[in-house]
MARDO-279895 format. One record per residue: residue in three letters; x negated, y, z negated of N, C-alpha, C, O, CB in turn. Coordinates in steps of 0.001 Angstrom, whole numbers, padded with zeros to 6 digits. Glycine has a CB too. Layout:
{atom "ALA"; {X; Y; Z}; {X; Y; Z}; {X; Y; Z}; {X; Y; Z}; {X; Y; Z}}
...
END
This chain:
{atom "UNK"; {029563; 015043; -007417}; {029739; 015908; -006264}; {031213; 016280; -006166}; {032034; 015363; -006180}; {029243; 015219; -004957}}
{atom "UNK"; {031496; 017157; -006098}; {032905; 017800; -006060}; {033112; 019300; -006939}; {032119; 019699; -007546}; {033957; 016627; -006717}}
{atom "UNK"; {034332; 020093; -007008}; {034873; 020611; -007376}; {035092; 020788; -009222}; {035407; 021710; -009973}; {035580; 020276; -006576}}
{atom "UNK"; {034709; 019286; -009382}; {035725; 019542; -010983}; {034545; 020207; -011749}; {033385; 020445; -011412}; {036436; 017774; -012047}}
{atom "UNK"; {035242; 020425; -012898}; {034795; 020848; -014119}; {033652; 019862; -014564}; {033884; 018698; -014236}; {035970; 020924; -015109}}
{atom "UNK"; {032302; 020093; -015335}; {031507; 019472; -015867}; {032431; 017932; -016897}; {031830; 016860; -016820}; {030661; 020715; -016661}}
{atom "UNK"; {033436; 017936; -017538}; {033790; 017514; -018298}; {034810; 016153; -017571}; {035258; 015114; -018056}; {034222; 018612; -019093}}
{atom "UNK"; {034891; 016823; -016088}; {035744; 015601; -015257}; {034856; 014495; -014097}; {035302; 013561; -013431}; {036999; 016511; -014230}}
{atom "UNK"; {033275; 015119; -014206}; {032998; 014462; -013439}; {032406; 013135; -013741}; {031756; 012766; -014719}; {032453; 015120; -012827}}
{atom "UNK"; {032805; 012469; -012612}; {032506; 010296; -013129}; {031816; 010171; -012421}; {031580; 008964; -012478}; {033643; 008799; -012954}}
{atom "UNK"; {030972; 010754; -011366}; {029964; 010091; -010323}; {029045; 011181; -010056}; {029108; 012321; -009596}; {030654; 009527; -008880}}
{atom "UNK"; {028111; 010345; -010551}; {026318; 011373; -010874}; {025734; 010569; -010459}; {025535; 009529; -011086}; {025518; 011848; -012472}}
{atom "UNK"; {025125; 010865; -008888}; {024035; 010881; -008360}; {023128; 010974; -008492}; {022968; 011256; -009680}; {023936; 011203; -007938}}
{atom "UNK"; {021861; 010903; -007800}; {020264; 011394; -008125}; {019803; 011037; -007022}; {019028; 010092; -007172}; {019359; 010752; -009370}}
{atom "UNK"; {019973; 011510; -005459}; {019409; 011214; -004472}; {017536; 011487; -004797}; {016858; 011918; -005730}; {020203; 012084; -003323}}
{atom "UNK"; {017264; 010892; -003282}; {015583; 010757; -003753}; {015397; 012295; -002969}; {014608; 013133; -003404}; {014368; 009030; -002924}}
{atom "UNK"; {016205; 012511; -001813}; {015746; 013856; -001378}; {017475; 014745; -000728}; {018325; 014234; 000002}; {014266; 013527; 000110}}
{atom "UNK"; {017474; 015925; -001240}; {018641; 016167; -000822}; {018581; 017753; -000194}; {017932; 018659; -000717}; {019635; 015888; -002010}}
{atom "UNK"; {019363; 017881; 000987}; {019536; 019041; 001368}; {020406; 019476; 001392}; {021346; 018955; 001993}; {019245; 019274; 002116}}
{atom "UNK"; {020530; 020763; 000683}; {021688; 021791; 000688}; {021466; 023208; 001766}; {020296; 023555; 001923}; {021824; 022335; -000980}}
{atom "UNK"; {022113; 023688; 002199}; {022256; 024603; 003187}; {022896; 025894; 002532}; {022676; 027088; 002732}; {023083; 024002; 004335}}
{atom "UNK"; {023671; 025306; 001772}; {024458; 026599; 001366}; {024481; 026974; -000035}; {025219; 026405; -000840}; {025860; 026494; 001737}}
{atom "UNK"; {023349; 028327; -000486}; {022617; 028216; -002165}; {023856; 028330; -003147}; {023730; 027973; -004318}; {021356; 029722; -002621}}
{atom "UNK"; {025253; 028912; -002582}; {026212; 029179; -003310}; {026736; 028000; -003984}; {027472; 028151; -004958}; {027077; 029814; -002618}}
{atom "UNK"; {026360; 026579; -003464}; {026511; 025423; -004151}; {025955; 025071; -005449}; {026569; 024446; -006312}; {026164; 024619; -003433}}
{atom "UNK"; {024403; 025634; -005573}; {023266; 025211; -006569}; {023667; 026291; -007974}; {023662; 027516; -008092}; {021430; 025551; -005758}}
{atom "UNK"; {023935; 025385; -008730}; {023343; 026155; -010024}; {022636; 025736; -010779}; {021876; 024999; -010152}; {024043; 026547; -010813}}
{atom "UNK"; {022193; 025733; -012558}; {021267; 024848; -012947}; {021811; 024009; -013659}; {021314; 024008; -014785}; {020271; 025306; -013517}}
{atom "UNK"; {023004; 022927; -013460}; {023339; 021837; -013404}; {022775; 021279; -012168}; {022522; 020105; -012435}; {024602; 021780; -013572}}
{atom "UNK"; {022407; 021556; -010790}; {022415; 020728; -009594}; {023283; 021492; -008270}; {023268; 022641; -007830}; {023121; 019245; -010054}}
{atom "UNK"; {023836; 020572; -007986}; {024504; 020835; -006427}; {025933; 020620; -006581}; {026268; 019506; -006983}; {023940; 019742; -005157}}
{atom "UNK"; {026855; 021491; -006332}; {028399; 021277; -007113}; {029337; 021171; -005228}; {029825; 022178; -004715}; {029052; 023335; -008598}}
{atom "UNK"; {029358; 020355; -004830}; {029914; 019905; -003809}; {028734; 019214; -003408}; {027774; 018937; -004127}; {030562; 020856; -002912}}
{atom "UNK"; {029004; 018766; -001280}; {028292; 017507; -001063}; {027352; 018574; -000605}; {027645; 019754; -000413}; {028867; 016143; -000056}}
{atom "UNK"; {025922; 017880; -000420}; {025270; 018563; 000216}; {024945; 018452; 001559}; {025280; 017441; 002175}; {024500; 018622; -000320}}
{atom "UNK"; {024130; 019661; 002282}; {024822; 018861; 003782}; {023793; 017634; 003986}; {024154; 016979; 004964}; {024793; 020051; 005497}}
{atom "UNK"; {022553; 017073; 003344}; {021825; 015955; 003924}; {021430; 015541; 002572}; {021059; 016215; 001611}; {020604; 016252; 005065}}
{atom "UNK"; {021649; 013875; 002766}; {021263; 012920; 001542}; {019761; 011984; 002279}; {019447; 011728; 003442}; {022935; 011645; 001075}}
{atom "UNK"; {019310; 011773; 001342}; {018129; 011036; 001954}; {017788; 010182; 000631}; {017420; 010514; -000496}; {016771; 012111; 002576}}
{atom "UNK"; {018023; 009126; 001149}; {017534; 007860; 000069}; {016518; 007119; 000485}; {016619; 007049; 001710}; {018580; 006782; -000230}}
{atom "UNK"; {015504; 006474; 000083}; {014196; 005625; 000180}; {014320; 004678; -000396}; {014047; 004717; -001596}; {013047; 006087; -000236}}
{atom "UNK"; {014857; 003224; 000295}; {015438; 001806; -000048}; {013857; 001102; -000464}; {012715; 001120; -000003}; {016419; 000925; 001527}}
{atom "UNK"; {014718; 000381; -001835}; {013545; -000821; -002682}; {014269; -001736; -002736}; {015477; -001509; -002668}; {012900; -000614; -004267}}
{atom "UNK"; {013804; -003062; -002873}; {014611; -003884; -003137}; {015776; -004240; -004160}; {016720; -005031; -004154}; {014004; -004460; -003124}}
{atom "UNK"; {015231; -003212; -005111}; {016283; -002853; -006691}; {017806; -001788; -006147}; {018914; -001691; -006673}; {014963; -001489; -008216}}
{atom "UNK"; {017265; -001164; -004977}; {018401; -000329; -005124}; {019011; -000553; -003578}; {019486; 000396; -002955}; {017985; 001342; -005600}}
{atom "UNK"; {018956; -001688; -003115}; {019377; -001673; -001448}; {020862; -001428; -001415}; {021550; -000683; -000718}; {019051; -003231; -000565}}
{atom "UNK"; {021205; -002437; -002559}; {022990; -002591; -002342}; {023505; -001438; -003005}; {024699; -001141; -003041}; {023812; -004056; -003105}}
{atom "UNK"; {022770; -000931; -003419}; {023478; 000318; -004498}; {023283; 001563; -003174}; {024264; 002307; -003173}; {022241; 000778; -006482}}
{atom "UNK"; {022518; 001835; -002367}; {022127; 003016; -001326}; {022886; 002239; -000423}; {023719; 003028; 000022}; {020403; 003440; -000877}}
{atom "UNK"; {023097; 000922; 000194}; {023896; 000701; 001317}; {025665; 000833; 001218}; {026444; 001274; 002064}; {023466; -000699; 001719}}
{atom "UNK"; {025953; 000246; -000207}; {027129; 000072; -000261}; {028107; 001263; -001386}; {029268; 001648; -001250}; {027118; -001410; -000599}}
{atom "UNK"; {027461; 001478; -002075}; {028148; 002565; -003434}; {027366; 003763; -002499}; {027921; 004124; -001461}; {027419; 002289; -005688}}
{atom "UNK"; {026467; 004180; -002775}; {026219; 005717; -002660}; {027065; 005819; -001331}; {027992; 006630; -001333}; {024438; 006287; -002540}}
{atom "UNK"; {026821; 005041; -000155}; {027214; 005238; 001366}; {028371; 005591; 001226}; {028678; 006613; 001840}; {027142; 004102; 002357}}
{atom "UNK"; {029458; 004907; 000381}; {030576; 005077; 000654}; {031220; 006308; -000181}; {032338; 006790; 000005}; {031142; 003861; 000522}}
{atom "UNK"; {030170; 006745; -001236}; {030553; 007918; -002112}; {029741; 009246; -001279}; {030319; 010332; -001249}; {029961; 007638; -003911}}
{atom "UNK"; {029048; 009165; -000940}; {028659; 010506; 000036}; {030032; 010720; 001032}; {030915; 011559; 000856}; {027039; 010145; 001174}}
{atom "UNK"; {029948; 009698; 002143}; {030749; 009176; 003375}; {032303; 010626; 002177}; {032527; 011815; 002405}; {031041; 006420; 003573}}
{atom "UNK"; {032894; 009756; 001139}; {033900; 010623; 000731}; {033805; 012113; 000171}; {034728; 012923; 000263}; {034452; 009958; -000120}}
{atom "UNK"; {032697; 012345; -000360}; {032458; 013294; -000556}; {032048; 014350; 000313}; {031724; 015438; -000161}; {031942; 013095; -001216}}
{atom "UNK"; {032025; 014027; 002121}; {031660; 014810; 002970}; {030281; 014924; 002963}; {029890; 015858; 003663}; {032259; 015877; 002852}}
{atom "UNK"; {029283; 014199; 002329}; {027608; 014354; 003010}; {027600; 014772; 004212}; {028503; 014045; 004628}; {026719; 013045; 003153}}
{atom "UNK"; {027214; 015522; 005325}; {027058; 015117; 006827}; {026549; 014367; 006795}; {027202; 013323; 006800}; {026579; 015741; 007749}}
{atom "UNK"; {025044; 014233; 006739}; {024244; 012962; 007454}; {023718; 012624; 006052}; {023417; 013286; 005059}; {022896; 013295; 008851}}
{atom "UNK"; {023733; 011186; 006409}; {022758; 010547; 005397}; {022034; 009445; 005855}; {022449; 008688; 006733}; {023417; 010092; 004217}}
{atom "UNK"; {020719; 009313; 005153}; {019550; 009037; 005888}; {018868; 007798; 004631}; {018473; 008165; 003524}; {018522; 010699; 006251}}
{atom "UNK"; {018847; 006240; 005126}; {018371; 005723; 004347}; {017173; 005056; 004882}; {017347; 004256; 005801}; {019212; 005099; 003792}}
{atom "UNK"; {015621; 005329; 004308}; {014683; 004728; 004719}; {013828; 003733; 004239}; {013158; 003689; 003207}; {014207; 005392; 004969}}
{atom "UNK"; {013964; 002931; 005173}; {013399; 001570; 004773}; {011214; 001397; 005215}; {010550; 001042; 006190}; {014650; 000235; 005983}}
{atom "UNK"; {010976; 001804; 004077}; {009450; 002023; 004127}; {008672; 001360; 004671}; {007777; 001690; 005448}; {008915; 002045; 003172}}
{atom "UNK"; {009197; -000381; 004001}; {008105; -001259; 004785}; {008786; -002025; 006259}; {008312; -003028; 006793}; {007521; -002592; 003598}}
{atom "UNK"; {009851; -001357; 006669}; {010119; -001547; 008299}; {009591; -000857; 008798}; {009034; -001175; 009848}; {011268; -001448; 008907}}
{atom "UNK"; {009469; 000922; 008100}; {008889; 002218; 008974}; {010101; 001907; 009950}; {009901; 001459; 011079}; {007009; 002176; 009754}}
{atom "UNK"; {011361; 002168; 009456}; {012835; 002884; 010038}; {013599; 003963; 009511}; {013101; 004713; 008672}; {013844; 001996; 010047}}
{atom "UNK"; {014649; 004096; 009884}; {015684; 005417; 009189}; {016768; 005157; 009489}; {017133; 005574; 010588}; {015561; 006928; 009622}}
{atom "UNK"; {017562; 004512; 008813}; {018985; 004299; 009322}; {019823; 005811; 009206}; {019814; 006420; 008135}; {019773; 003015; 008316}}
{atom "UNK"; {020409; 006249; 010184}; {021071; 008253; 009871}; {022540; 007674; 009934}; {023004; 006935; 010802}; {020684; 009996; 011598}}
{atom "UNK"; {022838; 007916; 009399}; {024534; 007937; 009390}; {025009; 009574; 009640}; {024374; 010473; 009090}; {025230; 007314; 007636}}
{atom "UNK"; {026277; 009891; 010592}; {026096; 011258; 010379}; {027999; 011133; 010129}; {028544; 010030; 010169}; {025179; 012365; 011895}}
{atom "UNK"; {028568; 012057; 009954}; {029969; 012299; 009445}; {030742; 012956; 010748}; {030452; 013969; 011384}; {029969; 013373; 008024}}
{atom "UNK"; {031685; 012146; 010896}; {031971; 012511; 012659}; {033781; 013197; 012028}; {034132; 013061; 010856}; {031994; 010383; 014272}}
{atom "UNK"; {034300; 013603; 012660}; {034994; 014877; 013058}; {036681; 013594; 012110}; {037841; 013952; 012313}; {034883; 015520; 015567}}
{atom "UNK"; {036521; 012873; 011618}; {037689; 011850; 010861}; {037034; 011628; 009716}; {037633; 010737; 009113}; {038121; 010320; 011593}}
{atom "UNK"; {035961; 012053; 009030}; {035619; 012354; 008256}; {034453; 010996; 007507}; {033824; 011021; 006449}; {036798; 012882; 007747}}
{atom "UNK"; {034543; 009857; 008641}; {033661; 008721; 008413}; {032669; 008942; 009414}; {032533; 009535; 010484}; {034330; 007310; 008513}}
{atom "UNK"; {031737; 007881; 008251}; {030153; 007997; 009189}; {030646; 007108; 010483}; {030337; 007687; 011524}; {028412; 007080; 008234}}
{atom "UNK"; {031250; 006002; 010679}; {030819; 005426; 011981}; {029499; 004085; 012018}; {029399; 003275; 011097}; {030283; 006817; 012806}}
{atom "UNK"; {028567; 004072; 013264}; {027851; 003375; 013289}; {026810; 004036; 013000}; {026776; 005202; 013392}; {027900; 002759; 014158}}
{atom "UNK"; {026139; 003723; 012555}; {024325; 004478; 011862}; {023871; 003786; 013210}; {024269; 002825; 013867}; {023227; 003673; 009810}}
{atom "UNK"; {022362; 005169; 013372}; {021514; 005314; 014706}; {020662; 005129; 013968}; {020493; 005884; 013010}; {021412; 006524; 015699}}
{atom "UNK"; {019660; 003775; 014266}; {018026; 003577; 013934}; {017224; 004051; 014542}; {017168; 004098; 015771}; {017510; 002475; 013959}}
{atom "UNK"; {016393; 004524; 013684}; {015040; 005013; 014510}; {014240; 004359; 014070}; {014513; 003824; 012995}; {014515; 006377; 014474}}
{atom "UNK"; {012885; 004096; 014690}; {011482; 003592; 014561}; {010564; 003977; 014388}; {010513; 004977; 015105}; {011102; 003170; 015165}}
{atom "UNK"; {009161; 003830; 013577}; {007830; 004882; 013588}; {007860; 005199; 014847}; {007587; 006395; 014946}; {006288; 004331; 013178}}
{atom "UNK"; {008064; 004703; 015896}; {007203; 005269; 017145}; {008378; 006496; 017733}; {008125; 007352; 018580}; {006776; 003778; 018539}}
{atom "UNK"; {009136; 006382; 017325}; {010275; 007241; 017736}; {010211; 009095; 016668}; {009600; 009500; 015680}; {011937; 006033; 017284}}
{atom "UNK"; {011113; 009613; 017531}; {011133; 011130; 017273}; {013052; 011294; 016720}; {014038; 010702; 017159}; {010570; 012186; 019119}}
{atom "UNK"; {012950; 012177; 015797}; {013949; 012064; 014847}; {014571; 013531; 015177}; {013995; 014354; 014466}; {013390; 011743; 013234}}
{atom "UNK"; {015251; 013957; 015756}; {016210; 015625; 015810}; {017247; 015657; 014315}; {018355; 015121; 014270}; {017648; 015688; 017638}}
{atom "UNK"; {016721; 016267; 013370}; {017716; 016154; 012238}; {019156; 016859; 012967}; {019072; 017662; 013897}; {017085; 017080; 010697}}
{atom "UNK"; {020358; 016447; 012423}; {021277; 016896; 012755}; {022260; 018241; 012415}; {023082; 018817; 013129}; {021616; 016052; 012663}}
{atom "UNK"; {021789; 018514; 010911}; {022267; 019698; 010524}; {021387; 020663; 010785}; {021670; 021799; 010405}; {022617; 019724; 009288}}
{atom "UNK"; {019979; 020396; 011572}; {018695; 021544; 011592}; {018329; 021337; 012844}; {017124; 021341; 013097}; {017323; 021375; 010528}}
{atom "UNK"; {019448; 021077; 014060}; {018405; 020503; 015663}; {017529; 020848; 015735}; {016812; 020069; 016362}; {018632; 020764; 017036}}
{atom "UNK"; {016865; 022020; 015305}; {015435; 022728; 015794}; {014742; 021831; 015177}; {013652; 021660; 015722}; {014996; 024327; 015372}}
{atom "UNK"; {014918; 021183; 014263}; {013788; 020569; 013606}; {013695; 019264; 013960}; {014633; 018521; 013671}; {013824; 020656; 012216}}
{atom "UNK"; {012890; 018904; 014443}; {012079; 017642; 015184}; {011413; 016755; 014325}; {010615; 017508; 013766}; {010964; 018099; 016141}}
{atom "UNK"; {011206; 015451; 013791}; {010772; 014680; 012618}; {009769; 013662; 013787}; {010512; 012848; 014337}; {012291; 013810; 011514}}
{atom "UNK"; {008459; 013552; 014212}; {007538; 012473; 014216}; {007406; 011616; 013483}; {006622; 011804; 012553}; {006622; 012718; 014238}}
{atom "UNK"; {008267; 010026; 013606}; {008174; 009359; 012855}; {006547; 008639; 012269}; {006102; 008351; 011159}; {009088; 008690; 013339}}
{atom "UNK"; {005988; 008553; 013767}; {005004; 008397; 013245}; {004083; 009117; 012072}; {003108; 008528; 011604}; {004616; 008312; 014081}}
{atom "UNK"; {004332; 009958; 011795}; {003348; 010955; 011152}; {004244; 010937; 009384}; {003629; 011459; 008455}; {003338; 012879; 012252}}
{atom "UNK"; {005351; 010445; 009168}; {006874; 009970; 008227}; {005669; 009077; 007688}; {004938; 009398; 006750}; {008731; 009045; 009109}}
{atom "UNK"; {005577; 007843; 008471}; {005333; 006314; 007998}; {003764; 006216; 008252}; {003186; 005129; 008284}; {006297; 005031; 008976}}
{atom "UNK"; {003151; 007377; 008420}; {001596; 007161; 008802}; {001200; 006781; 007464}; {001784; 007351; 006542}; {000674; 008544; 009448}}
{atom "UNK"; {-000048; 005573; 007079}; {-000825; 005263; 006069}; {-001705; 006262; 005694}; {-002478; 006737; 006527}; {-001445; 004197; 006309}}
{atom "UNK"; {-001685; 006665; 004475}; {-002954; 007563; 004191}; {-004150; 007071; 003384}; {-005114; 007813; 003193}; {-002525; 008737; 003477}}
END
C-alpha cells in the first residue's frame, strides 16, 4: 500500500474484504494506496498477524476504518482513523447490535443477519 514503484514495495497484503472508494486507486496489480475500509475475518492462525502487524500497517498506511471479525463470538472490533492519524480505541459490536459503516453512514449493517446460521 503506498505510492512506490512495483519494484520498492515490501508489504503485500491480501485483506479478506477491502473497500476502495476512489477507482483512480485500482489498477490490475490491486489497490495502489490505502483503501478507505479493511475488513479481516480472525482464525486462530491469523489472530496475531490481523491484531498486531496488519493493525499497525493499515493504522500507517491511513486505512480509515478497519474492521476485524471474530466469527465464533459473532463481534466486530471497528477501529476507525481519527484526525492524528491513529486508530485509538476500537468500538465492539455484537450480533444483536446494528453497525453504521463509517466511510458509507447511509449504510446500516444488521448484525444479526452478518452472523445469522444458514
Amino acid at each position: 500500500m503506498g505510492a512506490e514503484d512495483d519494484s520498492s514495495i515490501i508489504n503485500v497484503v491480501q485483506p479478506d474484504i477491502v473497500v476502495v472508494c476512489n477507482k483512480s486507486k485500482l489498477d490490475e496489480h490491486g489497490c495502489n494506496g490505502a483503501p478507505d475500509l479493511v475488513i479481516e475475518i480472525l482464525s486462530p492462525g491469523t489472530a496475531k498477524m490481523d491484531l498486531v502487524y496488519k493493525l499497525n500497517l493499515y493504522e500507517k498506511a491511513g486505512v480509515m476504518e478497519y474492521w476485524v471479525v471474530h466469527p465464533t463470538d459473532h463481534t466486530i472490533m471497528v477501529f476507525k482513523l481519527a484526525e492524528d492519524g491513529r486508530y485509538g480505541r476500537y468500538e465492539l459490536y455484537e450480533q444483536s447490535e446494528r453497525l453504521t459503516v463509517g466511510i458509507l453512514p447511509e449504510l446500516i449493517l444488521d448484525l444479526n443477519e452478518i452472523f445469522a446460521e444458514s
